[in-house]
C-alpha positions as CSV (number, residue, x, y, z in Angstrom):
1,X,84.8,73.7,123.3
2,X,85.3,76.9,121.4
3,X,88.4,77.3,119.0
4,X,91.3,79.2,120.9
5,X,92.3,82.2,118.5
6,X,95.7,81.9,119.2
7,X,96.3,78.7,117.5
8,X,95.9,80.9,114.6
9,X,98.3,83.3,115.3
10,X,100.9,84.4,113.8
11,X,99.4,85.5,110.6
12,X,101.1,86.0,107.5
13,X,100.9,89.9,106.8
14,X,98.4,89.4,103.7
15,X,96.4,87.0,105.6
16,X,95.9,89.7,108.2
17,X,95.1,92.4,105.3
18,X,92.3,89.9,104.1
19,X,90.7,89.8,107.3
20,X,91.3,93.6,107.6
21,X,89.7,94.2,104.5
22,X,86.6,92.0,105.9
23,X,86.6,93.5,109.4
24,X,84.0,96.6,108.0
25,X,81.7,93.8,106.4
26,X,81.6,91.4,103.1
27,X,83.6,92.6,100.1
28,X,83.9,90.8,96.8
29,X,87.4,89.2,96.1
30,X,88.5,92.5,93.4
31,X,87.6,95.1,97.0
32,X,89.8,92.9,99.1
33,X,92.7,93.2,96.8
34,X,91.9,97.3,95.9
35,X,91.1,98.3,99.5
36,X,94.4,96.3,101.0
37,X,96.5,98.0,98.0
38,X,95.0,101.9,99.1
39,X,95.2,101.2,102.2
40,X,99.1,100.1,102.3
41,X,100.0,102.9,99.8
42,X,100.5,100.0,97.5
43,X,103.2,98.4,99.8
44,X,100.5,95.4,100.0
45,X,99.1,93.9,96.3
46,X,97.7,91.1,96.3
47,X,97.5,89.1,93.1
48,X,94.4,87.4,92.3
49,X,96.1,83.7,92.6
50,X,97.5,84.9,96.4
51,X,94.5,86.0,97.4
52,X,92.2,83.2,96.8
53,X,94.8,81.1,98.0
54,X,94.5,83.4,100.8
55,X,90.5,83.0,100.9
56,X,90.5,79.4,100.5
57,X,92.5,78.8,103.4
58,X,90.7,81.3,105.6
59,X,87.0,79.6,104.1
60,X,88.5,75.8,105.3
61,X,89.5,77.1,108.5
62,X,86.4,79.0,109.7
63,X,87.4,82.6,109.9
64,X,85.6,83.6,107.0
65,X,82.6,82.4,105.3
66,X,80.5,83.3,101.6
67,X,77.7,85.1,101.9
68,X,74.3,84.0,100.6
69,X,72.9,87.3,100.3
70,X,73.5,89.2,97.2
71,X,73.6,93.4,95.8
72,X,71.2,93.6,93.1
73,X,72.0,92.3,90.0
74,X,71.7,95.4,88.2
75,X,74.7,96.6,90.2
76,X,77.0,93.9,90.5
77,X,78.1,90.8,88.6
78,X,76.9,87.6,89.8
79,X,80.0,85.8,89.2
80,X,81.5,87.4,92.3
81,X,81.7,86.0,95.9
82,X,81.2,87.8,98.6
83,X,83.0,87.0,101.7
84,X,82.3,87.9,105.2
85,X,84.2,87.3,108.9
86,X,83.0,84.5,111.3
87,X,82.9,85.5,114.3
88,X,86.2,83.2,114.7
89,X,87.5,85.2,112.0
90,X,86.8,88.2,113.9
91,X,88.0,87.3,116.7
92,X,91.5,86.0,115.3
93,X,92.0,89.4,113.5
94,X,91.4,91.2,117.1
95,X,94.1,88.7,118.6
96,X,96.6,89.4,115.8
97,X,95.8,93.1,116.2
98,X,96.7,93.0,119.5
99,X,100.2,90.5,119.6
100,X,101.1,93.3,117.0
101,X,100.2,96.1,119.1
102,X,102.4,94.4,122.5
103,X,105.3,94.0,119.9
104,X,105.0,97.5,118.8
105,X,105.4,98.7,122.7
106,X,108.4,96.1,123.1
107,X,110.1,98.3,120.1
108,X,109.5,101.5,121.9
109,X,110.6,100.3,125.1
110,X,113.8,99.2,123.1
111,X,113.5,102.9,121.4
112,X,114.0,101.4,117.8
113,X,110.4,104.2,117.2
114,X,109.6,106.9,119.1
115,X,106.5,107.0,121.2
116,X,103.8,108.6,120.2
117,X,103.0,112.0,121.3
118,X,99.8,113.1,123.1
119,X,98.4,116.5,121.7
């Protein structure tokens, strides 16, 4: 029987960066941390002790995984990993995304921030 995603869930805010970060395809360790720092306006920064803290976790319960495949070696460094979603991983991320987005619509209903408007 499958995993259920929602035994994952909540997740941590950084967790759910990491898998953000992942959710496009596999990104070294030093992308994760720059693309989750531009894309928060720098409200997010992961250190490089939370995040493979972050990874290691994520690697020992299935929602991410190392690649084997790597960019030529004229281009990168070969000390880096490269890490990838499972399809759990994926599938996690699009739960969380979702428990998010049914909490943001309670906080409208409650008018603590505005609804959106349609243009």
């Amino acid at each position: 029987m499958p995993e259920r995603p929602d035994t994952h869930l909540p997740l941590a805010p950084a967790v759910f960066h990491v898998l953000l970060a992942l959710a496009d395809g596999e990104k070294h360790g030093y992308a994760v941390m720059k693309e989750v720092r531009t894309r928060t306006n720098g409200a997010v920064s992961l250190s490089a002790s939370t995040l493979y803290g972050i990874v290691k976790r994520l690697l020992e319960n299935g929602l991410i995984e190392e690649s084997d495949e790597r960019p030529d070696p004229a281009l990168d460094d070969e000390r880096r990993r490269y890490y990838g979603l499972t399809t759990l991983g994926r599938t996690v991320a699009i739960a969380e995304s979702r428990r998010l987005e049914a909490t943001l619509g309670i906080a409208r209903a409650k008018r603590l921030i505005p609804t959106p408007r349609l243009r």
